[in-house]
C-alpha positions in Angstrom: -0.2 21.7 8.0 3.0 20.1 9.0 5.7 20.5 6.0 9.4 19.1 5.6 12.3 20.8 3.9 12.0 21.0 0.6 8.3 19.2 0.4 5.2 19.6 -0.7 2.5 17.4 0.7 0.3 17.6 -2.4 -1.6 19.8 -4.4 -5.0 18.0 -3.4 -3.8 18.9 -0.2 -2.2 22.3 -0.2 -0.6 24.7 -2.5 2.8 25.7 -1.9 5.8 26.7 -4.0 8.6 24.4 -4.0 12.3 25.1 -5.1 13.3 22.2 -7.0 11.5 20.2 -10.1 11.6 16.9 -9.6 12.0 14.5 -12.3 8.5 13.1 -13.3 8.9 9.0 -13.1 7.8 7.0 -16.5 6.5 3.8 -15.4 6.5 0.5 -17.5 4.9 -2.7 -16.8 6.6 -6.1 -15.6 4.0 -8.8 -16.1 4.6 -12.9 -15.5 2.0 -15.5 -15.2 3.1 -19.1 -14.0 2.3 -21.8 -12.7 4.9 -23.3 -10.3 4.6 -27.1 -9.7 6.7 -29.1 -7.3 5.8 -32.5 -5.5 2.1 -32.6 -6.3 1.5 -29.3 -5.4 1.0 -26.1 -7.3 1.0 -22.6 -7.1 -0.2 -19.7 -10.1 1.6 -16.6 -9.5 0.4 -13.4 -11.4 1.8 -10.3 -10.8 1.8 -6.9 -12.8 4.9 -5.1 -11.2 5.0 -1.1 -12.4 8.1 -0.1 -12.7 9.9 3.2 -12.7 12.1 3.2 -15.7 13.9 6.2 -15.6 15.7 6.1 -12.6 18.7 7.3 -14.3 17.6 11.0 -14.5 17.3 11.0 -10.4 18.4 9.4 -7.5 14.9 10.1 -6.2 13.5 7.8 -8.4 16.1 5.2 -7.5 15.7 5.1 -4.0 11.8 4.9 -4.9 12.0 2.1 -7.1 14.5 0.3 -5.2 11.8 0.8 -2.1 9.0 -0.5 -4.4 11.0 -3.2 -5.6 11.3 -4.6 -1.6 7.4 -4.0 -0.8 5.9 -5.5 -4.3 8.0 -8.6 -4.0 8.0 -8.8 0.0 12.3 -8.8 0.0 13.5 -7.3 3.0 16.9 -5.2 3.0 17.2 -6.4 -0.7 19.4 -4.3 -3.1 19.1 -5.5 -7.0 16.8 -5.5 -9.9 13.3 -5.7 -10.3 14.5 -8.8 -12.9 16.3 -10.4 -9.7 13.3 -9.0 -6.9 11.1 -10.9 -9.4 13.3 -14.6 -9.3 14.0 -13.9 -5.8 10.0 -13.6 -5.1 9.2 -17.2 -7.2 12.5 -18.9 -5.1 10.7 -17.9 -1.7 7.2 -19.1 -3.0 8.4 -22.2 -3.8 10.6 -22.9 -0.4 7.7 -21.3 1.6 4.4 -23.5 -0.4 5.8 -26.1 -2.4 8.8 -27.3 -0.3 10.6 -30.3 -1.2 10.9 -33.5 0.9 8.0 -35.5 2.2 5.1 -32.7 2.5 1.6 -32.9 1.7 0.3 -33.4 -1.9 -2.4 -32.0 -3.6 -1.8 -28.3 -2.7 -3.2 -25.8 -5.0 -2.6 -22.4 -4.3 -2.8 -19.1 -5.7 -0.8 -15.6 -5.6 -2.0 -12.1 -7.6 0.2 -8.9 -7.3 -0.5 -5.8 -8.7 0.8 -2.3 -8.4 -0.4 1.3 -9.9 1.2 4.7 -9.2 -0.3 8.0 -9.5 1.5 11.4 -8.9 0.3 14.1 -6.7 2.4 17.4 -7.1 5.5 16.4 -6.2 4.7 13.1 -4.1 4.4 9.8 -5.7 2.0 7.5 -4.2 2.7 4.2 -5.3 -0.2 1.0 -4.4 0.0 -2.4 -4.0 -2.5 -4.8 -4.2 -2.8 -8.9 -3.4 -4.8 -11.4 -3.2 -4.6 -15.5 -2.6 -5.0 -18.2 -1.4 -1.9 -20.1 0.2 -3.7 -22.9 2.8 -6.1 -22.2 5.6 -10.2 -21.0 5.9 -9.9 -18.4 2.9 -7.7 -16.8 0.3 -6.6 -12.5 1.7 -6.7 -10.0 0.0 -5.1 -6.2 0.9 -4.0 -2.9 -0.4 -0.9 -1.5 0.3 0.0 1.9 -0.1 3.8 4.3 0.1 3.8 7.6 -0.6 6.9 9.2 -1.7 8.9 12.8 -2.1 9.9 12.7 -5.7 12.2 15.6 -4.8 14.2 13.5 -2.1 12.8 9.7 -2.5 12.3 9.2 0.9 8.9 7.6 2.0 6.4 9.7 4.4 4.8 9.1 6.8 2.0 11.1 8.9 4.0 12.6 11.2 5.5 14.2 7.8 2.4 15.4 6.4 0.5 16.0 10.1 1.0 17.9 13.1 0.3 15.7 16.8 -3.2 18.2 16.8 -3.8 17.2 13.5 -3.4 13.3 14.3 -5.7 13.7 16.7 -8.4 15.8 14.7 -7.9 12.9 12.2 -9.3 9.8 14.6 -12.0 11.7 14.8 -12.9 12.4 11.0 -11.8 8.3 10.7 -14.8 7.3 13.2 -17.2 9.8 11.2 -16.7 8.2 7.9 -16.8 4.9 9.4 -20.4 5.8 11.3 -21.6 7.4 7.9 -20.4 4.6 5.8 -21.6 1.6 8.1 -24.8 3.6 10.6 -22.9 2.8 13.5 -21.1 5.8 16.0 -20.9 3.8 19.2 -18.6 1.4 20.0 -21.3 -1.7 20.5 -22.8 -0.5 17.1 -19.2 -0.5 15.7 -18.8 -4.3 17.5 -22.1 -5.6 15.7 -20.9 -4.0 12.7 -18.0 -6.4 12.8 -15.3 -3.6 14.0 -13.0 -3.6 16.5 -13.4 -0.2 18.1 -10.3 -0.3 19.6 -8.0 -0.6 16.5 -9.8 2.7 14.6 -7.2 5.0 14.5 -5.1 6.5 11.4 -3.3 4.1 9.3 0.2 4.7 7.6 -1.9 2.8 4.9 -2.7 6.4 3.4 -3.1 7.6 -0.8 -2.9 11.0 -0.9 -5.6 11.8 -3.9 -6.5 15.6 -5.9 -10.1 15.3 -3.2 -8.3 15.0 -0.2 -6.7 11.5 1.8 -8.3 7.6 1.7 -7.2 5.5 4.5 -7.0 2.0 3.6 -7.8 -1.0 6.2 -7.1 -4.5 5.1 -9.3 -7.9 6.9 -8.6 -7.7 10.4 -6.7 -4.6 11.0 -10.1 -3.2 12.2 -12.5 -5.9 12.1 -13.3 -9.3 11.2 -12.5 -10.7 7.9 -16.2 -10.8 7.2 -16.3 -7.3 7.4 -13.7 -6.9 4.6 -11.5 -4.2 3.2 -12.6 -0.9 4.5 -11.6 2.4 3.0 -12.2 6.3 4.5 -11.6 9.2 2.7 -11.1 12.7 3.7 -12.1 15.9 1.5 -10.0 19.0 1.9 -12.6 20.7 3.2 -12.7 17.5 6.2 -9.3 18.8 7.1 -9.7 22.3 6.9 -8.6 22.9 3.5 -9.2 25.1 0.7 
């Protein structure tokens, strides 16, 4: 198993000795439910953002929560407060759904964000989950996940945690949880199952758990939206692991 300086991947995943203690997060829970109104249209926004509140007692934490803050609220290259992520989140909904000027009326959308964190060793694994409706067929709905080295706050990625042989090994065990899960091993069984056979492959959508890996696939990353939100996990002893 492929390791960077000064990481651990997890102890679900390995056990290893590491030479710094990072400092544990504490988490605390940012909640708001509104309803935004504007020209005869409407949007309710719900969202339960967790926050890291003692970012003070490492730079780790703060590059973690400032990442967090980015991917909960969907701000790109933003630096500030969850307080301002969160007002800055409501200003776009409103510009983006319930514009001003001479748009249509009667609008009535939805938004739901919520986020959970769990801690593996010294990676924190921090989720994100949505769902809506903001105009066309049907609401979407996903999961989101970012794992994290609590001792350097920087995000990983598989090419962190995985060697190129290991990727590889991985499709495979992918495709064989998929065939258990849904009785389809071929790629026309996979197609009739609603997959696209094409698109299975690992996912940076990953949560690193105490059993092993889940991947996550949202609608239409590797099938139709009728198939939904599929979800692979891997034991330890999948990937060679004791």
């Amino acid at each position: 198993m492929k390791i960077r300086t000064a990481l651990i991947l997890a102890a679900a995943l390995c056990a290893c000795a590491c030479s710094k203690h990072p400092v544990p997060p504490r988490f605390t829970t940012m909640a708001l439910d509104t309803l935004l109104c504007r020209n005869g249209n409407s949007c309710q926004v719900d969202y339960r953002f967790l926050s890291i509140e003692n970012t003070a007692k490492s730079p780790a934490l703060e590059l973690i929560e400032q990442a967090n803050i980015g991917y909960f609220f969907q701000l790109e290259e933003f630096s500030g407060t969850a307080g301002e992520g969160a007002a800055a989140f409501l200003n776009d909904i409103l510009n983006n759904y319930l514009p001003e000027g001479n748009a249509p009326k009667g609008g009535q959308y939805e938004i739901s964000v919520e986020s959970e964190a769990s801690v593996q060793d010294s990676l924190l694994c921090y989720i994100i989950t949505r769902a809506g409706y903001t105009g066309g067929a049907h609401g979407m709905y996903g999961t989101q996940c970012h794992t994290y080295s609590l001792t350097d706050g920087f995000e990983l990625s598989l090419a962190d945690l995985f060697s190129a042989e290991e990727l590889q090994r991985l499709d495979g065990l992918i495709r064989k949880g998929i065939a258990e899960q849904y009785g389809a091993s071929t790629d026309e069984e996979l197609t009739r199952a609603g997959f696209f056979p094409e698109y299975i492959a690992p996912t940076e959508n990953f949560r690193i758990t105490p059993e092993g890996i889940t991947f996550y696939y949202n609608p239409y990353d590797i099938g139709c939206y009728a198939l939904g939100a599929v979800e692979v996990p891997i034991s330890k002893s999948e990937l060679g692991i004791r």
